[in-house]
VONUKOL-141534 format. One record per residue (C-alpha): residue number from 1; y, z, x. Coordinates in Angstrom, 2 decimals, always signed. Example, Ala and Ser with C-alpha at 12.3 -4.5 7.8 and 13.67 -1.06 7.14 Angstrom:
// residues 2
1/-4.50/+7.80/+12.30
2/-1.06/+7.14/+13.67
// end
This chain:
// residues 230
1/+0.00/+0.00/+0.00
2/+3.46/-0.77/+1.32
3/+6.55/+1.83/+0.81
4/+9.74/+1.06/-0.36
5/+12.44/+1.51/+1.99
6/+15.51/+1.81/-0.11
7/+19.51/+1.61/+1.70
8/+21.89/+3.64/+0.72
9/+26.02/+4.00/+1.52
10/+26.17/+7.25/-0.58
11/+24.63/+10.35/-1.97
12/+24.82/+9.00/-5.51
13/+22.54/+5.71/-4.78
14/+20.13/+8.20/-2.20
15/+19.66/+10.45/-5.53
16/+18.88/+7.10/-7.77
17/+17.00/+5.47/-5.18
18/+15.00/+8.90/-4.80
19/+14.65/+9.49/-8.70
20/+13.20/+5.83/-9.02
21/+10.57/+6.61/-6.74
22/+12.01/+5.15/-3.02
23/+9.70/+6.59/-0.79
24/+12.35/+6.36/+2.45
25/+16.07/+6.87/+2.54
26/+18.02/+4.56/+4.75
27/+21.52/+5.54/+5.27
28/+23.52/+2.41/+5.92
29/+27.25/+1.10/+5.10
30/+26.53/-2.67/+4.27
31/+30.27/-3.36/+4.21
32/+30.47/-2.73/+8.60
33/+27.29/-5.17/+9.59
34/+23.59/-5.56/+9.47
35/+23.21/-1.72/+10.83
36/+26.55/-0.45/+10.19
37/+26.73/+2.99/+10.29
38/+27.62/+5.50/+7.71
39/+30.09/+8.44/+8.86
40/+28.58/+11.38/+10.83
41/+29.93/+13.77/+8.49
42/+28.96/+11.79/+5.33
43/+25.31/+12.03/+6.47
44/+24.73/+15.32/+7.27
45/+26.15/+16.10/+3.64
46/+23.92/+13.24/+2.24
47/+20.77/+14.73/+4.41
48/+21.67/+18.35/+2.97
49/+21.72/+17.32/-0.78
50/+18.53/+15.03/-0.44
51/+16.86/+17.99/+1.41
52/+17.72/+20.67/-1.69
53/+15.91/+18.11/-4.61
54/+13.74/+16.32/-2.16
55/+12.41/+18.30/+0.59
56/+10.05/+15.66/+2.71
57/+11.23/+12.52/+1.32
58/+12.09/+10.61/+4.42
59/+15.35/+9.74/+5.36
60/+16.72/+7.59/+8.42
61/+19.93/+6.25/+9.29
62/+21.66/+3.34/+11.97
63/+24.04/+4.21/+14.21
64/+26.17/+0.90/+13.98
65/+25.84/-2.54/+15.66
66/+25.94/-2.58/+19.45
67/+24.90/-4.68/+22.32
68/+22.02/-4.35/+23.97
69/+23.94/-3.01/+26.94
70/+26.30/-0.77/+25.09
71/+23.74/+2.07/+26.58
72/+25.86/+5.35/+26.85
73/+27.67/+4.28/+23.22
74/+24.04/+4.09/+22.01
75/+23.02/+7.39/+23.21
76/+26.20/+9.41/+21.82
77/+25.59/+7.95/+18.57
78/+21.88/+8.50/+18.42
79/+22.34/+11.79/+19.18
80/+24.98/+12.65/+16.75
81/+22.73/+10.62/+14.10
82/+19.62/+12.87/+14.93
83/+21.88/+15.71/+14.91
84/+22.47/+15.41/+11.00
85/+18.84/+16.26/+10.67
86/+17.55/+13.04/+9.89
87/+13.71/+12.30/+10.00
88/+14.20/+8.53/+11.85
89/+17.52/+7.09/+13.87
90/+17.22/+3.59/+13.59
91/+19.10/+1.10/+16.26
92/+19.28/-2.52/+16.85
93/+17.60/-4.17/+19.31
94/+18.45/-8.14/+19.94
95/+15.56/-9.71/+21.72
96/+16.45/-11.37/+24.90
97/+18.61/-10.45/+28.02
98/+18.71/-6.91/+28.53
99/+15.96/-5.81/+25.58
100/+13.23/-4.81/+27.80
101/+15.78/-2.12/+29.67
102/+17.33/-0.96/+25.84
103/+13.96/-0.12/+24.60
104/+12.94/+1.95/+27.60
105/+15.84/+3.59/+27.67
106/+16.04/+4.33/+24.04
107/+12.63/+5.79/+24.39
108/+13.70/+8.29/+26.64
109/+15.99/+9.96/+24.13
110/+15.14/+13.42/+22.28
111/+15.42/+11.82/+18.73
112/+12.72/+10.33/+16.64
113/+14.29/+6.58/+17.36
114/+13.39/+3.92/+15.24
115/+13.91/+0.02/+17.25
116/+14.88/-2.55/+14.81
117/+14.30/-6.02/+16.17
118/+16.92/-8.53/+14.95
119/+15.03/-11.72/+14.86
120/+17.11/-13.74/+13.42
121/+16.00/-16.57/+16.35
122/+11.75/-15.18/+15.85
123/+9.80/-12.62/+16.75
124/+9.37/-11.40/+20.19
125/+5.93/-10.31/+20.45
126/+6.03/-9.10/+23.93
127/+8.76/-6.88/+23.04
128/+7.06/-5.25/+19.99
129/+3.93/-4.95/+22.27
130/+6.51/-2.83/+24.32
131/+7.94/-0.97/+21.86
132/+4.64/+0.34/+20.93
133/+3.05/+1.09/+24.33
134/+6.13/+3.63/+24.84
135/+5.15/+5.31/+21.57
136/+7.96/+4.62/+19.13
137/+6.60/+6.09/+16.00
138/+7.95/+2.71/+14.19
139/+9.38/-0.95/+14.34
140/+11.34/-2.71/+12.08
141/+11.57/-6.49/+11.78
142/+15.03/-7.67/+10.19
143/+17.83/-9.74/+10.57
144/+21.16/-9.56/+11.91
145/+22.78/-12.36/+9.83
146/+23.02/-11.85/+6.00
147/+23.64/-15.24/+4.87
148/+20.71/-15.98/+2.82
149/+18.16/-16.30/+4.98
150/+15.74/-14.19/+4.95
151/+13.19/-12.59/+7.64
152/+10.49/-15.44/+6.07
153/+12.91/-18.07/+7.14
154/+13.81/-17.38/+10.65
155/+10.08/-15.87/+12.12
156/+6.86/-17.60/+12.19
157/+4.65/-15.76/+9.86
158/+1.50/-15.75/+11.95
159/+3.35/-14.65/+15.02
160/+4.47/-11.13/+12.62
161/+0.95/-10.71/+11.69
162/-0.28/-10.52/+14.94
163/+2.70/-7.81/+15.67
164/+1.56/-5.73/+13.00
165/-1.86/-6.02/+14.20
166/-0.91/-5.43/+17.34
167/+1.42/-2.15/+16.11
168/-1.27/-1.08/+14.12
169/-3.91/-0.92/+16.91
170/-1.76/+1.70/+18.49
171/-0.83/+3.02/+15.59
172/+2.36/+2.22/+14.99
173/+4.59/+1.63/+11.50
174/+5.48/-1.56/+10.77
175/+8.63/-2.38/+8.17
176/+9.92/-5.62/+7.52
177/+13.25/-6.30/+5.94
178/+16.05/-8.90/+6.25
179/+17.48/-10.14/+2.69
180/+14.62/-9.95/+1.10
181/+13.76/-10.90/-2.33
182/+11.34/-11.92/-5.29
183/+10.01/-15.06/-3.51
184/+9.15/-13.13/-0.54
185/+6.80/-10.99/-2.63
186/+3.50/-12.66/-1.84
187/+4.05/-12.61/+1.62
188/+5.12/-9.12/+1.86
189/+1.54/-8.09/+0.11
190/-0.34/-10.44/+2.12
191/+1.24/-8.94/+5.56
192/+0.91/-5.81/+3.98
193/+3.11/-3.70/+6.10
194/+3.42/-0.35/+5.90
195/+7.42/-0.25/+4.81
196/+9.65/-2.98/+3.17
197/+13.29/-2.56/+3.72
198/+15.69/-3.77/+0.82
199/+19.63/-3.67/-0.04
200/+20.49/-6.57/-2.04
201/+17.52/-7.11/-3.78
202/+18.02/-3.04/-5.30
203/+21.99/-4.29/-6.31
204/+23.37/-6.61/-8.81
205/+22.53/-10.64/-8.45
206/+26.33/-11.39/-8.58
207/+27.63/-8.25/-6.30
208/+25.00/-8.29/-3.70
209/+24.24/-6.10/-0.81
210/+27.69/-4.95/-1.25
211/+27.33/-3.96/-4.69
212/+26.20/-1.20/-6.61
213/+22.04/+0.29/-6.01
214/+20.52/-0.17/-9.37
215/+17.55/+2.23/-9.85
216/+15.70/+0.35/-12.31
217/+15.63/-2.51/-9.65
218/+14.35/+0.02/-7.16
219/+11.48/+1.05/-9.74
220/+10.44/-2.45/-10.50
221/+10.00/-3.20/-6.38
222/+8.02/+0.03/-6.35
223/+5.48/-0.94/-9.05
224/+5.75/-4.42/-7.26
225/+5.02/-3.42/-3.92
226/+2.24/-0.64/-5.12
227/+0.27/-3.93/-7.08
228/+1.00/-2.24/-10.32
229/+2.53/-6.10/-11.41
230/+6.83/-6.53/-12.09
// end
């Protein structure tokens, strides 16, 4: 069965995300990038509320979009991130130059880190081999470009199966997510992954991923995603 990963900018769409059966809280602020990151402050208090109602429903949250090299930005923001008491810190990682040296270091830090490959130009399976070899207790697959292509469209799909056979070998999570939507829903089942990652396809058609969550779209992705039919 694959979870629902559901993002959030605000502790109003965590609670109906949460209520409609989400079974991970993303914290992210769709309005500053791919990752962009919701204020410090703002998550802690989101963190605290979800905690009081829903005391081991995951929660994770991005730190912002940064280069690959941007390494001692990336560490002050993981830090504070994981310091809001967050289960998973999730940060972009842009295969190519300077990946390899990101990851490692990334892996060194005291916070439950979460890489989230951007593969907007395909998947980099030497890269998720790494990530899993230095024991990141997840990868996620997405895009960096939100302009209606989704993950389907920019990664061969045989290539991500043998990732998440790969990840899965070592036992690794696997997520996919990237503007996802209805017409990706076969594939999604047949790859089977252990998270899918939405925005826009839990708001409004016309509004998008800037728009408002809408539970009962999150509850109809559950029962989709569980088999129980849409």
């Amino acid at each position: 069965m694959t979870a629902l990963l559901a993002s959030v900018r605000s502790a109003d769409e965590a609670f109906d995300a949460a209520d409609a059966g989400a079974e991970l809280i993303d914290l992210k602020e769709p309005g500053a990038g791919a990752l962009g990151g919701v204020a410090i402050g703002d998550i802690a208090r989101i963190v605290r509320a979800l905690r009081a109602r829903y005391a081991v429903r995951p929660i994770s949250a991005t730190i912002g979009d940064l280069p690959n090299d941007a390494l001692d930005e990336m560490t002050a923001r993981v830090l504070d991130v994981a310091a809001t008491g967050v289960d998973y810190v999730k940060v972009g990682v842009t295969p190519g130059a300077g990946a390899s040296a990101c990851l490692r270091h990334l892996a060194s830090l005291p916070a439950a880190v979460v890489p989230v490959f951007l593969s907007d130009d395909g998947v980099d399976r030497e890269l998720a081999a790494l990530a899993a070899q230095l024991g990141f207790v997840g990868i996620v697959f997405d895009t960096a470009s939100k302009n209606g292509r989704t993950l389907f469209d920019c990664v061969d799909a045989g290539m991500l199966a043998s990732c998440i056979a790969d990840a899965r070998a070592r036992g690794t999570m696997i997520a996919v997510a990237g503007s996802l939507g209805w017409g990706d829903l076969d594939r999604i089942l047949m790859l089977s992954p252990d998270i899918a990652g939405f925005r826009g396809a839990l708001c409004d058609e016309l509004e998008g991923r800037g728009g408002r969550l809408d539970p009962k779209r999150v509850e109809k992705w559950v029962r989709a995603l569980h088999g129980d039919g849409v």
